[in-house]
C-alpha positions in Angstrom: 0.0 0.0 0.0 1.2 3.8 -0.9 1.3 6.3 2.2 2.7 9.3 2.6 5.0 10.1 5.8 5.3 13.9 7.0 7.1 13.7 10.1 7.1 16.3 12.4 9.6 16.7 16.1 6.7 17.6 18.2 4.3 14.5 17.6 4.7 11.6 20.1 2.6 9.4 18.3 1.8 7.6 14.9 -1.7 8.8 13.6 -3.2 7.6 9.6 -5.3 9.5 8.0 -7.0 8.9 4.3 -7.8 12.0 2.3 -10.9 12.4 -0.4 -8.7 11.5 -3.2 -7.9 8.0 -1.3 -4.2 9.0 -0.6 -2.8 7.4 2.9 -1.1 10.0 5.1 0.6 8.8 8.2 2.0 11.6 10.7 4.9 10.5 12.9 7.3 11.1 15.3 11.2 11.9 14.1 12.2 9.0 15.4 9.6 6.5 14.3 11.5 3.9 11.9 10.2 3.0 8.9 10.0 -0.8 10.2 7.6 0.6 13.0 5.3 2.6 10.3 4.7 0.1 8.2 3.7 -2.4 10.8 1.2 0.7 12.2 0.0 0.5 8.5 -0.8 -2.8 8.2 -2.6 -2.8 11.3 -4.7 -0.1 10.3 -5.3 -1.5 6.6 -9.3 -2.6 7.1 -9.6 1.1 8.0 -8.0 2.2 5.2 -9.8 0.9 2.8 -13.1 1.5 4.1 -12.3 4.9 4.0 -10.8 4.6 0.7 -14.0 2.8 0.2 -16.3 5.6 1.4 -14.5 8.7 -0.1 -14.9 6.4 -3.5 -18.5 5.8 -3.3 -19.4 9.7 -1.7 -17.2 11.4 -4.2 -18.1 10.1 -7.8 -16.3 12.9 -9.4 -12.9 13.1 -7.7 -10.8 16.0 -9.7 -7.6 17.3 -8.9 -6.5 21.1 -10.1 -3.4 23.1 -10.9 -2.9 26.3 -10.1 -2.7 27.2 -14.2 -5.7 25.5 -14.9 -7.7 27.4 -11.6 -6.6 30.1 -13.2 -7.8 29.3 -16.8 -11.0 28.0 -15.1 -11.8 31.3 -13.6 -11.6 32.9 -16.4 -13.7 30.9 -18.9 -16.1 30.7 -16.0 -17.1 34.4 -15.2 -18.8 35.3 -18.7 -21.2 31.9 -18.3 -21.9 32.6 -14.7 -22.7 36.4 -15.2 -24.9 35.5 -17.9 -26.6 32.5 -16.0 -27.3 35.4 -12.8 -28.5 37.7 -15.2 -31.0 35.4 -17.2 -32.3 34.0 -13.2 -32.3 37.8 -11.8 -34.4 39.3 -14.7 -36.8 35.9 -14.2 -36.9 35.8 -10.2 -36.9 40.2 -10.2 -33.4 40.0 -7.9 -31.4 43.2 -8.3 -27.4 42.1 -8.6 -24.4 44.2 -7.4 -21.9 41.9 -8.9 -21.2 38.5 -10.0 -17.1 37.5 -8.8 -15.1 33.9 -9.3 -13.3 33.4 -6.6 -11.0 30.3 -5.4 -13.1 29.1 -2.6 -12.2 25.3 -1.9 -14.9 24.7 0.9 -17.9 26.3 -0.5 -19.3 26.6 -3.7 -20.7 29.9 -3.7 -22.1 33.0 -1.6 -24.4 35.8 -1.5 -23.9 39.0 0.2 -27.2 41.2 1.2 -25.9 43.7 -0.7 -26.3 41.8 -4.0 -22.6 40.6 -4.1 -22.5 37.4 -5.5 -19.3 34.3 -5.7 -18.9 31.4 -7.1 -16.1 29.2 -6.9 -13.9 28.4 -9.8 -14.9 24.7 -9.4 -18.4 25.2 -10.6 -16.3 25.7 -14.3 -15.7 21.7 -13.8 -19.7 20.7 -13.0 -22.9 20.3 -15.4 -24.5 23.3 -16.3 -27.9 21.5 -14.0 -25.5 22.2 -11.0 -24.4 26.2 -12.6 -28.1 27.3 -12.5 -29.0 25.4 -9.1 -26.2 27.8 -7.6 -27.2 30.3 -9.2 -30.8 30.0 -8.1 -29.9 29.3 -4.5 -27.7 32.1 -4.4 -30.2 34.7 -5.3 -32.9 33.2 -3.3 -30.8 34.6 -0.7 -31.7 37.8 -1.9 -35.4 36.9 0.0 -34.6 34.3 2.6 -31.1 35.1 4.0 -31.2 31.6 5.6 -31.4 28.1 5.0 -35.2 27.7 6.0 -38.2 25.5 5.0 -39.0 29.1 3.3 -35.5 29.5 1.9 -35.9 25.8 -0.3 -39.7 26.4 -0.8 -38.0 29.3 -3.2 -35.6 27.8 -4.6 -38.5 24.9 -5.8 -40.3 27.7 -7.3 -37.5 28.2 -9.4 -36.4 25.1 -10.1 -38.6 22.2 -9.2 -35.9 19.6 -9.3 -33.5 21.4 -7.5 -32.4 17.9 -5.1 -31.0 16.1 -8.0 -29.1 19.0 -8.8 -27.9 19.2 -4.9 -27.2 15.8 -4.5 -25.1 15.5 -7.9 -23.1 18.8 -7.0 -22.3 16.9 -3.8 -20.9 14.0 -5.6 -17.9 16.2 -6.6 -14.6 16.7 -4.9 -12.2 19.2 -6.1 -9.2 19.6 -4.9 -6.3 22.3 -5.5 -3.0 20.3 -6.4 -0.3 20.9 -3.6 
């Protein structure tokens, strides 16, 4: 099995951990020998792989990103999204300050009350189903500055299937290279 050792002179202890893209990280003391790491690892192999396991089966669409090709990405993404936010604004009567691509990794877009509105650069690597679901959820903001009962009974107005659309943007896992 492939792992990754980052060792580190204050840890005291060997600890595993398995990141979304399935890689094996184990954290160790300076003095840990490599004898001693791989018998850690091959105690914690079952683990391993369910998490490998899990991060497979949660994460259908597992991408990772350079720091050229975010760049290129936010580019090619702005036009598309401003046009998407002004096609939803003009239908749903939302008044926009400004549409921005930014590099958020955790979230895939926000919504200021002043009518300032991200998206990440990752929504260039999505289907366009998942585009306009941000787009509509974002602006329903502009009414329901929550996450309410309310807040989704708006965003069904808009778009009717909207959970597929949720549930297949969650499927994704994008990742800056390191």
């Amino acid at each position: 099995m492939e792992y990754k050792v980052i060792r580190h002179h204050r840890r005291k202890r060997l600890a595993v951990t398995v990141t979304p893209m399935g890689e094996v990280i184990v954290k160790a003391p300076l003095y840990a020998s490599e004898g001693y790491i791989e018998k850690f690892i091959i105690s914690q192999e079952k683990w391993i792989k369910e998490q490998q396991k899990y991060y497979e089966d949660a994460y259908h669409h597992r991408i990772l990103v350079s720091q050229e090709e975010k760049a290129a990405m936010k580019k090619q993404l702005l036009p598309q999204m401003q046009e998407l936010v002004d096609r939803y604004a003009a239908m749903m009567g939302a008044e926009i300050k400004s549409v921005k691509i930014t590099s958020a990794e955790k979230r895939w877009g926000s919504c200021g009350k002043d009518g300032a509105i991200c998206f990440s650069y990752r929504l260039a690597l999505v289907s366009q189903r998942c585009r306009e679901y941000l787009v509509v959820h974002e602006l329903c903001h502009l009414k329901q500055f929550n996450h309410s009962k309310e807040f989704y009974s708006l965003v069904e107005q808009y778009m009717p299937h909207y959970r597929e659309a949720e549930k297949e943007l969650n499927g994704y896992y994008i990742h800056l290279r390191q």
